[in-house]
mmJSON file of the N, C-alpha and C atoms, coordinates in Angstrom:
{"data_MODEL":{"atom_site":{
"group_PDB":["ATOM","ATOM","ATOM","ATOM","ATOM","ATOM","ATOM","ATOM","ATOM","ATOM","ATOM","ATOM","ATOM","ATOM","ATOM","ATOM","ATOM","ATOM","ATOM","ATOM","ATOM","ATOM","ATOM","ATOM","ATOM","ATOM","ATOM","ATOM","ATOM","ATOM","ATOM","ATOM","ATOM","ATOM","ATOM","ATOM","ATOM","ATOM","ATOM","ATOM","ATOM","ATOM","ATOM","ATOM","ATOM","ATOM","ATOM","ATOM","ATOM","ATOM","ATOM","ATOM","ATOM","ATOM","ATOM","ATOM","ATOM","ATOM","ATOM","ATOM","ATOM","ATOM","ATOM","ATOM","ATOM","ATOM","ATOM","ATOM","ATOM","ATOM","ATOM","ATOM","ATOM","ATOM","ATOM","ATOM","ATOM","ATOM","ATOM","ATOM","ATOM","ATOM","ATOM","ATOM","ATOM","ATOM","ATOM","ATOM","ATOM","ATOM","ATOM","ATOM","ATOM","ATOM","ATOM","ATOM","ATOM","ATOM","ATOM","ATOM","ATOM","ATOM","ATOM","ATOM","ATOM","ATOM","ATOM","ATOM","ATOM","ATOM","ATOM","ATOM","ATOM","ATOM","ATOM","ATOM","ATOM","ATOM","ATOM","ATOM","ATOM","ATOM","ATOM","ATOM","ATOM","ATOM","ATOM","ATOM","ATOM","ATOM","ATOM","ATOM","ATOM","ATOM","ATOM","ATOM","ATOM","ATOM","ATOM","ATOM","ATOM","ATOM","ATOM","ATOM","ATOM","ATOM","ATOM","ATOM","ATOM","ATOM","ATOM","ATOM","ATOM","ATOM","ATOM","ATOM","ATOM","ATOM","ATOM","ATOM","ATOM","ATOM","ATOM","ATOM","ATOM","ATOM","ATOM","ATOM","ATOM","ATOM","ATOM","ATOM","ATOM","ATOM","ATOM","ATOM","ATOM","ATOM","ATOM","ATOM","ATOM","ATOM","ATOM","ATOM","ATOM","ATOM","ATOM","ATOM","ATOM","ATOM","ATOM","ATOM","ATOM","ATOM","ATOM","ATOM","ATOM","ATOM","ATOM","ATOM","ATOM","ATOM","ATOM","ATOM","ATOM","ATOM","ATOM","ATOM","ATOM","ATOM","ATOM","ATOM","ATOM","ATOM","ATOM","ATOM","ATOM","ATOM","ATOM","ATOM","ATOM","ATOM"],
"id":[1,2,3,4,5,6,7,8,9,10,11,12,13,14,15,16,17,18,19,20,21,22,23,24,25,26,27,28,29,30,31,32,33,34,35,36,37,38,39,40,41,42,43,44,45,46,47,48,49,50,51,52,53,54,55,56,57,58,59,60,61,62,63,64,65,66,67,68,69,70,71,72,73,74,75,76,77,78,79,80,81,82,83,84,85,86,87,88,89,90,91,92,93,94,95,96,97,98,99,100,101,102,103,104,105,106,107,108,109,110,111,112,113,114,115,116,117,118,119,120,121,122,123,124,125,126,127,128,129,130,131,132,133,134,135,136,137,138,139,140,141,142,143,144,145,146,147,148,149,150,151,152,153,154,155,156,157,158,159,160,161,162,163,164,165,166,167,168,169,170,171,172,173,174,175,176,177,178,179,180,181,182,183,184,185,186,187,188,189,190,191,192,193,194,195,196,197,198,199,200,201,202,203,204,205,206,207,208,209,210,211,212,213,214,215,216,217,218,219,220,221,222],
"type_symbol":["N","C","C","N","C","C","N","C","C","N","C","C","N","C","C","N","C","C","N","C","C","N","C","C","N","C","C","N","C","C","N","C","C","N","C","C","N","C","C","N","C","C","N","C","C","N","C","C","N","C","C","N","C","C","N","C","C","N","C","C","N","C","C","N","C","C","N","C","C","N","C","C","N","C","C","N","C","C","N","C","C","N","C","C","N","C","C","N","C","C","N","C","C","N","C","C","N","C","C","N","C","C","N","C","C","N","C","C","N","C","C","N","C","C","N","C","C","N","C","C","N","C","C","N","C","C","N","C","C","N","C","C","N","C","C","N","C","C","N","C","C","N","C","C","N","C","C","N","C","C","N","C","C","N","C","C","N","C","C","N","C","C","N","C","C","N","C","C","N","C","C","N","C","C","N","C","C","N","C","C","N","C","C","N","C","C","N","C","C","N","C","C","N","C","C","N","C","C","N","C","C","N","C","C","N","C","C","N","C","C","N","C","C","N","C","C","N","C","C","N","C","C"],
"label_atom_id":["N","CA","C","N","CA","C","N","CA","C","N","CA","C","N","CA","C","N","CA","C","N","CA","C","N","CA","C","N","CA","C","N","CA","C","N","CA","C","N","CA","C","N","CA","C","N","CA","C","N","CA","C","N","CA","C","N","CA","C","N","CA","C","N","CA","C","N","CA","C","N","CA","C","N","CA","C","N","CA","C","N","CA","C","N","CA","C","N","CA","C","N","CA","C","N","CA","C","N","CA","C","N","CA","C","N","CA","C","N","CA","C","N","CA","C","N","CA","C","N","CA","C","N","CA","C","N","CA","C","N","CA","C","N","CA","C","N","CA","C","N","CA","C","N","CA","C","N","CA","C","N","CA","C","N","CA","C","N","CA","C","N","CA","C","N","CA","C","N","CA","C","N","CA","C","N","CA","C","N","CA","C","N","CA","C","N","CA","C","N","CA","C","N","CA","C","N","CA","C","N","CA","C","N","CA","C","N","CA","C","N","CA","C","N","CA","C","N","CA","C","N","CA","C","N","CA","C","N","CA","C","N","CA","C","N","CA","C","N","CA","C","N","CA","C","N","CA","C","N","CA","C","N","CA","C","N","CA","C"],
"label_alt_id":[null,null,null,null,null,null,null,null,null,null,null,null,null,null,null,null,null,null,null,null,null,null,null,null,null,null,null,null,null,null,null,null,null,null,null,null,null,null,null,null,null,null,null,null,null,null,null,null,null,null,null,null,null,null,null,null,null,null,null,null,null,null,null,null,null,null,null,null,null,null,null,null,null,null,null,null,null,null,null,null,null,null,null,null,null,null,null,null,null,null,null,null,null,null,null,null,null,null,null,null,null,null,null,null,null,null,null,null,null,null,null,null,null,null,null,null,null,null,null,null,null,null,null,null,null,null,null,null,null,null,null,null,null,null,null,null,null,null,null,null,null,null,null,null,null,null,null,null,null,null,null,null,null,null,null,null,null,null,null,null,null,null,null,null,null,null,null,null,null,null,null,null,null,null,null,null,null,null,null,null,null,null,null,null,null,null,null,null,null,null,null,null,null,null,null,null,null,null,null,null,null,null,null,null,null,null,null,null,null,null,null,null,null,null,null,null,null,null,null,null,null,null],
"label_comp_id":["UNK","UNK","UNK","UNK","UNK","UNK","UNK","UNK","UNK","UNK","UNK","UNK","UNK","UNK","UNK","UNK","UNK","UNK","UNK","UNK","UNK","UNK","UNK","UNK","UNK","UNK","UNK","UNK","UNK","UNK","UNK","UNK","UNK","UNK","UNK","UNK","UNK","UNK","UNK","UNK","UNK","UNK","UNK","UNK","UNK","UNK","UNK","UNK","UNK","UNK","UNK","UNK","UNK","UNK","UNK","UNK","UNK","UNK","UNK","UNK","UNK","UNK","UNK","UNK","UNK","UNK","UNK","UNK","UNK","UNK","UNK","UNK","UNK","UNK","UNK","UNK","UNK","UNK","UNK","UNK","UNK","UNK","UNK","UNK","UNK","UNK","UNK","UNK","UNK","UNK","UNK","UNK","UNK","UNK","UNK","UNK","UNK","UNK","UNK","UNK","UNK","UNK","UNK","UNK","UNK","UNK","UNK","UNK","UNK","UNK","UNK","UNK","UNK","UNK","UNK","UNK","UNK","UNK","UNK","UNK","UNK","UNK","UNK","UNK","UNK","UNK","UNK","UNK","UNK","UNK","UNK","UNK","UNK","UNK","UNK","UNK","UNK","UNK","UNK","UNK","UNK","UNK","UNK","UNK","UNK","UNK","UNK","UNK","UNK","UNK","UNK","UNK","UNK","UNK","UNK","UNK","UNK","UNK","UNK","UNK","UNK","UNK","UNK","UNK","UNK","UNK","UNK","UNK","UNK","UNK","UNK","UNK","UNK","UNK","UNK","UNK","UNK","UNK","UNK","UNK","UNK","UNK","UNK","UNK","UNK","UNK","UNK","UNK","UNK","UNK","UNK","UNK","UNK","UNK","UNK","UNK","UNK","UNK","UNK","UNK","UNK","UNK","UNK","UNK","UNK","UNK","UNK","UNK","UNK","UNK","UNK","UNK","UNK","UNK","UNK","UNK","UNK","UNK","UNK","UNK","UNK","UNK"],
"label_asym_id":["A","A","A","A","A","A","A","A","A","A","A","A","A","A","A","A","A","A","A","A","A","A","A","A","A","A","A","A","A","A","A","A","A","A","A","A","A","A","A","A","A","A","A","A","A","A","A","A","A","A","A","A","A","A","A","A","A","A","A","A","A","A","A","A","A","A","A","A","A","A","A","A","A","A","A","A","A","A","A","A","A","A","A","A","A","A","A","A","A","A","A","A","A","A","A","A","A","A","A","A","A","A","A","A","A","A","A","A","A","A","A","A","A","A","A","A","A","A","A","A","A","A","A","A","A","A","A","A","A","A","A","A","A","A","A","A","A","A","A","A","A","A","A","A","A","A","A","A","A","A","A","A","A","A","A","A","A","A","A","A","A","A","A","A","A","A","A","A","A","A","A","A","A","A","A","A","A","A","A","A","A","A","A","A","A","A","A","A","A","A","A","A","A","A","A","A","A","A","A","A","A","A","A","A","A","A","A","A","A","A","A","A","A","A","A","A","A","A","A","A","A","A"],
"label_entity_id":["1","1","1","1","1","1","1","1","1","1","1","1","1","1","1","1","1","1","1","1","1","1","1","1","1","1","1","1","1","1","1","1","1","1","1","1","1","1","1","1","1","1","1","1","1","1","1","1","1","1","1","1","1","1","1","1","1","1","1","1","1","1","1","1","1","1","1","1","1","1","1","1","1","1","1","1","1","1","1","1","1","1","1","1","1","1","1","1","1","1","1","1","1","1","1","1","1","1","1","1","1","1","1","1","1","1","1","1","1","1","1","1","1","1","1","1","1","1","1","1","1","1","1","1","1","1","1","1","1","1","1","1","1","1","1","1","1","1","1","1","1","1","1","1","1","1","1","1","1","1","1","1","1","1","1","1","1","1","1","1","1","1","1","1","1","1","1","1","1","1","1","1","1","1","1","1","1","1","1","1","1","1","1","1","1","1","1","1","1","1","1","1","1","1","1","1","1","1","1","1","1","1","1","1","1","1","1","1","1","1","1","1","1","1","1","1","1","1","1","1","1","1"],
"label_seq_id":[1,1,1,2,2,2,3,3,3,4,4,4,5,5,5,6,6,6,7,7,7,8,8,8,9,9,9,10,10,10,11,11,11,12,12,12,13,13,13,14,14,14,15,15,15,16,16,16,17,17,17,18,18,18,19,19,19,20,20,20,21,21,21,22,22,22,23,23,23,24,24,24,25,25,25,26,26,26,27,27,27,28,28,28,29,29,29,30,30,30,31,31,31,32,32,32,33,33,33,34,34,34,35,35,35,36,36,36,37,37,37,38,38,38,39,39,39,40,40,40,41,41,41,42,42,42,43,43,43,44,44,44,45,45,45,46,46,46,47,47,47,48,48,48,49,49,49,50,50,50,51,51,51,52,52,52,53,53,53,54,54,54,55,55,55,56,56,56,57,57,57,58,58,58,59,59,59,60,60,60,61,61,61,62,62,62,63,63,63,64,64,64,65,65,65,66,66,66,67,67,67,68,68,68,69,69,69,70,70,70,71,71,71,72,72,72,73,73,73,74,74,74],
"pdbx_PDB_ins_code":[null,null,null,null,null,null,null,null,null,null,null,null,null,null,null,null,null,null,null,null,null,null,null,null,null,null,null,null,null,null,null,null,null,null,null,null,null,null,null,null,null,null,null,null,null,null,null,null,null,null,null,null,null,null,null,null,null,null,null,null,null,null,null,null,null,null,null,null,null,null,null,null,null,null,null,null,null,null,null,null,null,null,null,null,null,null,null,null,null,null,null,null,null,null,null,null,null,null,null,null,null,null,null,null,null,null,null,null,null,null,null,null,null,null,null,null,null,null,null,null,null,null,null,null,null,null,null,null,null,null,null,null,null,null,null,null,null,null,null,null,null,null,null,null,null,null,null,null,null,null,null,null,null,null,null,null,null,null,null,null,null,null,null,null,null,null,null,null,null,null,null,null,null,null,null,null,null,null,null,null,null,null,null,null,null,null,null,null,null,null,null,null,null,null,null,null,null,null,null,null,null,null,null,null,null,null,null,null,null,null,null,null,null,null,null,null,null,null,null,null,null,null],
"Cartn_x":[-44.495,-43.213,-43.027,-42.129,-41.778,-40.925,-40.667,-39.589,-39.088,-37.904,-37.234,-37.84,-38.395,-38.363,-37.758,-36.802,-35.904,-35.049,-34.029,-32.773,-32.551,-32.338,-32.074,-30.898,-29.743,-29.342,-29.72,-30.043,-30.609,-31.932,-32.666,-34.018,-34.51,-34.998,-35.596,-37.238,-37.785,-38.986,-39.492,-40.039,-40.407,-41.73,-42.246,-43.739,-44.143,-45.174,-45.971,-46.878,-47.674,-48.709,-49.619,-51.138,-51.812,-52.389,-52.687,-53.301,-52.48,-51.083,-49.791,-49.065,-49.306,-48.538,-48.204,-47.406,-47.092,-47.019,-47.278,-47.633,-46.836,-46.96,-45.605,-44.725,-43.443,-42.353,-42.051,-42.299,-42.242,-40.79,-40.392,-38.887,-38.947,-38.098,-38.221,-37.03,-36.768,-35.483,-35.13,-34.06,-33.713,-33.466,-33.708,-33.546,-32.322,-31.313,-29.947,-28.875,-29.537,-27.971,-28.515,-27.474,-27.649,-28.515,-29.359,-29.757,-31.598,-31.244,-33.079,-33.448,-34.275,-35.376,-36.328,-36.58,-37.669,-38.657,-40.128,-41.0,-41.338,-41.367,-41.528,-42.875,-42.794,-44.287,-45.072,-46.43,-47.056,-47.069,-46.653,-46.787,-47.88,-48.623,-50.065,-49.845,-50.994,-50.246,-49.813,-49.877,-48.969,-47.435,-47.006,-45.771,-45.791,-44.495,-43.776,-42.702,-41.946,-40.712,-40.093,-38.948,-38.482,-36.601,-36.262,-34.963,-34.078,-33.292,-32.014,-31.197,-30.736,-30.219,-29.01,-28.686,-26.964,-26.521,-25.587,-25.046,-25.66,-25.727,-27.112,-26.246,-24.737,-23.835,-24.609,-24.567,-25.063,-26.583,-27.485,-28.826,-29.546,-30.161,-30.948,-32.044,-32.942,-34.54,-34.369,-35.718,-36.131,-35.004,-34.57,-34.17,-35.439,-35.972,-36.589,-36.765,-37.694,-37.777,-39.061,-38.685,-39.562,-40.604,-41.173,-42.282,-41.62,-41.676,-40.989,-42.317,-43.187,-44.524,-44.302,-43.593,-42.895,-42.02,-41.756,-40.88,-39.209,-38.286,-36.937,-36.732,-35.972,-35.735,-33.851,-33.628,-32.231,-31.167],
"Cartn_y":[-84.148,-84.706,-84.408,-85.229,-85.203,-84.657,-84.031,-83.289,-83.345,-83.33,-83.378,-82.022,-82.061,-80.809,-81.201,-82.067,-81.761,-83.14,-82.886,-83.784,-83.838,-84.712,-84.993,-86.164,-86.193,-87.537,-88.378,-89.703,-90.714,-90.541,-89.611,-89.0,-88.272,-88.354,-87.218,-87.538,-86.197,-85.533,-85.496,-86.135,-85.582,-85.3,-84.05,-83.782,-84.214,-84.892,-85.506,-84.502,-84.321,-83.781,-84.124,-83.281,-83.646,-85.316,-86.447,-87.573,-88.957,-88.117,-89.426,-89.586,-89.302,-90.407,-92.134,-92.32,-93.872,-94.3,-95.638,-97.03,-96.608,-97.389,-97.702,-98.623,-98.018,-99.571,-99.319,-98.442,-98.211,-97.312,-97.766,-97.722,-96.355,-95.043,-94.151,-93.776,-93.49,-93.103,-91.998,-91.01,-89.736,-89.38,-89.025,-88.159,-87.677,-88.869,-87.914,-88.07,-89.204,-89.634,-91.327,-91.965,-93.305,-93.511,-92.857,-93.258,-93.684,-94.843,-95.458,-94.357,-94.54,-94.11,-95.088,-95.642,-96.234,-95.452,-95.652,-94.915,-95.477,-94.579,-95.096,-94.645,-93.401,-92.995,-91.631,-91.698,-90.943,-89.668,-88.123,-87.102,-86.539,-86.925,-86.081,-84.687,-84.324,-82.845,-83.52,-85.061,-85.308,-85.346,-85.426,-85.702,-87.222,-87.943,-88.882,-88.698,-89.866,-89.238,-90.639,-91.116,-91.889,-92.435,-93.132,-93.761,-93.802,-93.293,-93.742,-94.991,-95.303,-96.401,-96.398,-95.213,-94.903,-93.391,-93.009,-92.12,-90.655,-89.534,-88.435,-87.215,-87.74,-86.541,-85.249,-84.468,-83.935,-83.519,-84.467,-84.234,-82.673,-82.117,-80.959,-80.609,-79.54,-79.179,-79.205,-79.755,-79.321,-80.452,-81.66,-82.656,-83.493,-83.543,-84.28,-86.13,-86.262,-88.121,-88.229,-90.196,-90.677,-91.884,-92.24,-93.214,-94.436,-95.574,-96.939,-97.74,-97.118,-98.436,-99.405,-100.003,-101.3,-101.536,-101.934,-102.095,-102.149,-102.205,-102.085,-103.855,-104.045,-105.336,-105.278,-106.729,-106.752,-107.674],
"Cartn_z":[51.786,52.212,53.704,54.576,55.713,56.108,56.942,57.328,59.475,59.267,60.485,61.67,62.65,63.677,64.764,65.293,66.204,66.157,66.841,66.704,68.221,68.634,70.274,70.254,69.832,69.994,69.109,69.406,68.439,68.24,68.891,68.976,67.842,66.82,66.114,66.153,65.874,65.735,64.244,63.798,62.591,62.276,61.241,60.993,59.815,59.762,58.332,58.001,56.448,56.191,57.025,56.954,57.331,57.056,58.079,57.667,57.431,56.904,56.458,57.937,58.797,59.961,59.371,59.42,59.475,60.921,60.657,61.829,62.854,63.665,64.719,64.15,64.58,64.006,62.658,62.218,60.515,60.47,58.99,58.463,57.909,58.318,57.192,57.171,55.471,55.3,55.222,55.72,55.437,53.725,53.14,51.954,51.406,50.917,50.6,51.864,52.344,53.589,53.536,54.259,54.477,55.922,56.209,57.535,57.664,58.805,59.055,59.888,60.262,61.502,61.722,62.619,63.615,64.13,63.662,64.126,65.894,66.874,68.598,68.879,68.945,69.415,68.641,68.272,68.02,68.779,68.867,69.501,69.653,68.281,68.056,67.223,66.499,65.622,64.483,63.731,62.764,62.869,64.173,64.393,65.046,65.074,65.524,65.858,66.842,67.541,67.082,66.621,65.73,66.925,66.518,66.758,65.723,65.511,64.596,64.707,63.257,63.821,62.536,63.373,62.501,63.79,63.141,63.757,63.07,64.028,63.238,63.507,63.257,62.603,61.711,61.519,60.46,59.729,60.71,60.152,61.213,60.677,60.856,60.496,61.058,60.896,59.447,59.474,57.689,56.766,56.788,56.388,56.01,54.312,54.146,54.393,54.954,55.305,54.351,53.801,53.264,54.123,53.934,54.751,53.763,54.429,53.545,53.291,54.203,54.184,54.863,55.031,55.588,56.563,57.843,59.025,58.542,59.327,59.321,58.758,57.69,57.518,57.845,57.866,57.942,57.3],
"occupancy":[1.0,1.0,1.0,1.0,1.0,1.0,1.0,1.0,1.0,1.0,1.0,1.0,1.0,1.0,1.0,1.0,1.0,1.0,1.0,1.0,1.0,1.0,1.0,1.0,1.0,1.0,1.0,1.0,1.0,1.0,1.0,1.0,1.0,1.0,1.0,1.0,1.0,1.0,1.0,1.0,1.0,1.0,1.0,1.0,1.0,1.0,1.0,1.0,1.0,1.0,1.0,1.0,1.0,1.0,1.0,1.0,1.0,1.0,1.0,1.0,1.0,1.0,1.0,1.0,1.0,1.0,1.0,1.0,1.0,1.0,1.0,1.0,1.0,1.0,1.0,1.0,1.0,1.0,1.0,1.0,1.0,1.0,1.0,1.0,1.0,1.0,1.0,1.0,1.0,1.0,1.0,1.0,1.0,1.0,1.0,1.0,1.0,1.0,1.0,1.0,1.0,1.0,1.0,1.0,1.0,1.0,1.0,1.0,1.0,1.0,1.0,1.0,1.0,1.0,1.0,1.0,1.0,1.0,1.0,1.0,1.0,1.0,1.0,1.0,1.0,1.0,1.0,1.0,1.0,1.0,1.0,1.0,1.0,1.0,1.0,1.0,1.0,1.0,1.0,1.0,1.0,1.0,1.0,1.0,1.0,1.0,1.0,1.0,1.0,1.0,1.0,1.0,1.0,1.0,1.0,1.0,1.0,1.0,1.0,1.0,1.0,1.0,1.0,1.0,1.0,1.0,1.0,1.0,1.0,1.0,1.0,1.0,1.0,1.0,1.0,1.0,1.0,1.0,1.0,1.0,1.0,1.0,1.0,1.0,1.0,1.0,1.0,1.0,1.0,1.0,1.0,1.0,1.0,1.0,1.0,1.0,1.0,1.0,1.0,1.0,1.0,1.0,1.0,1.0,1.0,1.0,1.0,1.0,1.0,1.0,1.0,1.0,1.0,1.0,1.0,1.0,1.0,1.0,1.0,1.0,1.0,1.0],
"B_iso_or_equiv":[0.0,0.0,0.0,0.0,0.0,0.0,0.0,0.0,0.0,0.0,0.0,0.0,0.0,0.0,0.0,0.0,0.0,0.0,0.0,0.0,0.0,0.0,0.0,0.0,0.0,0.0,0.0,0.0,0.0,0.0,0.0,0.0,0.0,0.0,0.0,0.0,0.0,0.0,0.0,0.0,0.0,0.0,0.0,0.0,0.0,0.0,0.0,0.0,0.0,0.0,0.0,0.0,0.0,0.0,0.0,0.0,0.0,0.0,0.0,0.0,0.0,0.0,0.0,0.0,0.0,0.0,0.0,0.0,0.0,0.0,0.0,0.0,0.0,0.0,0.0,0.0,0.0,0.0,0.0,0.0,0.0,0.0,0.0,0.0,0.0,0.0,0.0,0.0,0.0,0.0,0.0,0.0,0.0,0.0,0.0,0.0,0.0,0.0,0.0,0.0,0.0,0.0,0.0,0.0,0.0,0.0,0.0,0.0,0.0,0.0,0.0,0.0,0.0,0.0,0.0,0.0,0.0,0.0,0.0,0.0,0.0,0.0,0.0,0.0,0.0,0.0,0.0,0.0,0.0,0.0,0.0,0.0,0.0,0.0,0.0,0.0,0.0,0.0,0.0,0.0,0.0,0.0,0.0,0.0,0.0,0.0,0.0,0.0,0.0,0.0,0.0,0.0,0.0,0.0,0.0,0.0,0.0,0.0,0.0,0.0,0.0,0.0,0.0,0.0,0.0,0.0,0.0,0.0,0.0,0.0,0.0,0.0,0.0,0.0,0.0,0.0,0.0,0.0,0.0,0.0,0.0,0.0,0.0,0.0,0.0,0.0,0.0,0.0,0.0,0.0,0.0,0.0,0.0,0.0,0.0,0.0,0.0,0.0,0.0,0.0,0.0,0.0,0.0,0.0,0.0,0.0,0.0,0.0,0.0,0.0,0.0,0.0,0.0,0.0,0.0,0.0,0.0,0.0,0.0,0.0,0.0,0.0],
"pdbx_formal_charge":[null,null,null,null,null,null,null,null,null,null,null,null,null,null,null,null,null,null,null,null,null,null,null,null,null,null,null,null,null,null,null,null,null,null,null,null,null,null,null,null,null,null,null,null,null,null,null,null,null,null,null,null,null,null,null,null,null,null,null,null,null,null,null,null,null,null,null,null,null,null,null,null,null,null,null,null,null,null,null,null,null,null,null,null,null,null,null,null,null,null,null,null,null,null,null,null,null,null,null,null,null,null,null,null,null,null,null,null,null,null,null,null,null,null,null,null,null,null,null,null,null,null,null,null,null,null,null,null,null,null,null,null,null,null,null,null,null,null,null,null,null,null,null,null,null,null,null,null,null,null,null,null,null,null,null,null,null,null,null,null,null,null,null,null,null,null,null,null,null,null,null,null,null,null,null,null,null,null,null,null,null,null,null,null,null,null,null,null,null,null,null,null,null,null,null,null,null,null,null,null,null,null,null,null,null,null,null,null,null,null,null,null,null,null,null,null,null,null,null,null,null,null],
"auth_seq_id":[1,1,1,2,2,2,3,3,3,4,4,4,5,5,5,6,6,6,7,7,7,8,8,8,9,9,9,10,10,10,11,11,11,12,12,12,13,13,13,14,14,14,15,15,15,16,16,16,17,17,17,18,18,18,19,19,19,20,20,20,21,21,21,22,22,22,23,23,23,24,24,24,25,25,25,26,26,26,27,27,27,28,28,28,29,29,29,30,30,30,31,31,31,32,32,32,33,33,33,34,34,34,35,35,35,36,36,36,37,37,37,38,38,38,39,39,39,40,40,40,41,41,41,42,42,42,43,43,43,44,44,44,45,45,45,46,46,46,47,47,47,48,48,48,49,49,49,50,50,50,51,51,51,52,52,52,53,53,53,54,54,54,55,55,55,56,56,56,57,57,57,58,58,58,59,59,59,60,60,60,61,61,61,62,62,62,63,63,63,64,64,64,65,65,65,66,66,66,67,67,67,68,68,68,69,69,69,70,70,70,71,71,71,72,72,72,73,73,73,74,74,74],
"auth_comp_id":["UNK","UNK","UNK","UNK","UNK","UNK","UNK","UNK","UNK","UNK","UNK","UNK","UNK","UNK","UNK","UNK","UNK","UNK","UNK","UNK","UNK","UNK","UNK","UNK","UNK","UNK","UNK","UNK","UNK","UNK","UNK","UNK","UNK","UNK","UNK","UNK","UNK","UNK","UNK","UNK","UNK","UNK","UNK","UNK","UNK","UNK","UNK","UNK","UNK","UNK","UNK","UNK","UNK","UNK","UNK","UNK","UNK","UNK","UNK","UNK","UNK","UNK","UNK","UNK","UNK","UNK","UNK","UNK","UNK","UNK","UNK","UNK","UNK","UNK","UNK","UNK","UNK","UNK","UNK","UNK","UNK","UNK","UNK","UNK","UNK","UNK","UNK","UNK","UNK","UNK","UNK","UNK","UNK","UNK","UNK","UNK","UNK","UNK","UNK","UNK","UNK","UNK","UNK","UNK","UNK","UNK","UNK","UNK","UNK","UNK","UNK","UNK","UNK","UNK","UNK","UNK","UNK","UNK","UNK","UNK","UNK","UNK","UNK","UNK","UNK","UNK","UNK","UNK","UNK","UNK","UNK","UNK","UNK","UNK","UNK","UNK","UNK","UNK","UNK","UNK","UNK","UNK","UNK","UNK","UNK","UNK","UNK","UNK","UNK","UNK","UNK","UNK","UNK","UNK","UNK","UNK","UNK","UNK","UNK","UNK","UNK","UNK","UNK","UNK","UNK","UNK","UNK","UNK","UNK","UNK","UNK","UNK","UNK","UNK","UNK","UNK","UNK","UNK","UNK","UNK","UNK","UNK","UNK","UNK","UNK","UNK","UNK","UNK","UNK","UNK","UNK","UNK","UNK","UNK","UNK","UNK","UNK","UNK","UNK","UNK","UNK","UNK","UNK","UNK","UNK","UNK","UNK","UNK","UNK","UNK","UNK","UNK","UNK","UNK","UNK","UNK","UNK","UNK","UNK","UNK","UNK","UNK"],
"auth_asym_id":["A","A","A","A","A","A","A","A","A","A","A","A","A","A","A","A","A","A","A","A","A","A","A","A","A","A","A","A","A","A","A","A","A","A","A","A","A","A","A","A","A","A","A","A","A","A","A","A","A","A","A","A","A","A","A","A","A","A","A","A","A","A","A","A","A","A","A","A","A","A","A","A","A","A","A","A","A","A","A","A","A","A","A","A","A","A","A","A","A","A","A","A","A","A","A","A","A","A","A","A","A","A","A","A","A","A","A","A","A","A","A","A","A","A","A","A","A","A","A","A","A","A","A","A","A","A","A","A","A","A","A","A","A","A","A","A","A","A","A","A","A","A","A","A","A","A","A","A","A","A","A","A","A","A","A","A","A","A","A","A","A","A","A","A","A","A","A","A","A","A","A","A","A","A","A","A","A","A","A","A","A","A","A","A","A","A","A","A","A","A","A","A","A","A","A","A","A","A","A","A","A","A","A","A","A","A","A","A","A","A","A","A","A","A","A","A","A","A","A","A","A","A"],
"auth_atom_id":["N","CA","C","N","CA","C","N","CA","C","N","CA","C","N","CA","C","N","CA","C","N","CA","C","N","CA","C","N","CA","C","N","CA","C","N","CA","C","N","CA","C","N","CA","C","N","CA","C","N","CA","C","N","CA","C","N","CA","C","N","CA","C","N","CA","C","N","CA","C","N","CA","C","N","CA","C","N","CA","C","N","CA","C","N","CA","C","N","CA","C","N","CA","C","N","CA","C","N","CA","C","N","CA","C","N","CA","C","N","CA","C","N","CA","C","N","CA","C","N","CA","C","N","CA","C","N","CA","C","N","CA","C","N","CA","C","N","CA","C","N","CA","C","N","CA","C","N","CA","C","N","CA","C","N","CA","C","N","CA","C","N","CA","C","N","CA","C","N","CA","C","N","CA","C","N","CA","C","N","CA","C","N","CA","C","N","CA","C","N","CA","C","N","CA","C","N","CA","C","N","CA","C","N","CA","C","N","CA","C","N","CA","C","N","CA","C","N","CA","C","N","CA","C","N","CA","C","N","CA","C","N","CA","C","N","CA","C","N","CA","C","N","CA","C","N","CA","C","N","CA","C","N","CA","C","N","CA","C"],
"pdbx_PDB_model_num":[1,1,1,1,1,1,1,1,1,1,1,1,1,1,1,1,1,1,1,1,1,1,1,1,1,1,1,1,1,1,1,1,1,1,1,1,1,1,1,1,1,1,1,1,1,1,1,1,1,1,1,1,1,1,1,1,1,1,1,1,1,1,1,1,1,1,1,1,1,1,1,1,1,1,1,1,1,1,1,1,1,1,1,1,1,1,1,1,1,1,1,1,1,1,1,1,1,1,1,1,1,1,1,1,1,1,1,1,1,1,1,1,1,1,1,1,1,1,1,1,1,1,1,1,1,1,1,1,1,1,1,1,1,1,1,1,1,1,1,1,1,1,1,1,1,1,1,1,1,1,1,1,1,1,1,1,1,1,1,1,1,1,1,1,1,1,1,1,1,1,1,1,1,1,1,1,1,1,1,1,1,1,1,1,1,1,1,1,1,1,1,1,1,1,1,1,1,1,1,1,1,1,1,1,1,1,1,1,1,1,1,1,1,1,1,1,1,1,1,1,1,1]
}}}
């Protein structure tokens, strides 16, 4: 499972297992809130640095995320 390592604003950080990075542009959902993430750029290390696309009131380290497989639809 995925998990949150930093919160910047609409900015988050998140770390994958080893190997499960998802694409660029890929949809992941937070775990237990209503919020997307936009995958932006690969960090390297199994991390990605993601966009929100809600308000990130409330989210913190160690907030499980899921991988959607699939881009942001609307």
């Amino acid at each position: 499972m995925a998990k949150i390592i930093q919160v910047i604003g609409p900015v988050i950080d998140v770390e994958f297992e080893e190997g499960k990075v998802p694409s660029l542009y890929t949809a992941l959902k937070i775990i237990g809130k209503d919020i997307v993430l936009e995958v932006e750029q690969e960090l390297g290390e199994d991390k990605v640095r993601c966009l929100a696309m809600g308000p990130t009131e409330g989210l913190k380290r160690g907030d499980e995320v899921e991988d959607t497989g699939k881009p942001i639809e609307v």
